[in-house]
N, C-alpha and C positions, 0 to 999 in steps of 0.2 A: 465620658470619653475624652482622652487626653487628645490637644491638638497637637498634629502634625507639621515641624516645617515646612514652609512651602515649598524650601531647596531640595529636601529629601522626595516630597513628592515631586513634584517637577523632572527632578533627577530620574523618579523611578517611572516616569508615565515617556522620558526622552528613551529609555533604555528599551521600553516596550514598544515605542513605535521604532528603534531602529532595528530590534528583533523580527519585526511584522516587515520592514523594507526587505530585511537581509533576505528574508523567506522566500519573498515575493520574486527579488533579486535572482536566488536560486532557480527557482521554479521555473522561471520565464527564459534562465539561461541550458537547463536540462531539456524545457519543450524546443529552442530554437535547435539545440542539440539533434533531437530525436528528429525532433522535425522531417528530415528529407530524409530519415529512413522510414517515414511510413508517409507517401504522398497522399495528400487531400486529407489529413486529420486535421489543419489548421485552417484551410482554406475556406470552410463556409462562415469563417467568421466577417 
């Protein structure tokens, strides 16, 4: 098995977590969204 630079991997482990933020990012900005149109979906948390 050939090694890998570490800049490459590095590069592609930073790209995948700021895919997994953006998501997240999303997600959280669509529930705050929805949010007050459906009252007490978020509330028992």
């Amino acid at each position: 098995m050939e090694a890998v630079p570490y800049h490459l991997l590095f590069a592609h482990i930073i790209a995948e977590v700021c895919d997994a933020l953006a998501l997240v990012t999303i997600a959280l900005g669509l529930s705050k969204r929805i949010a007050p149109v459906v009252p007490g979906a978020l509330q028992h948390r």
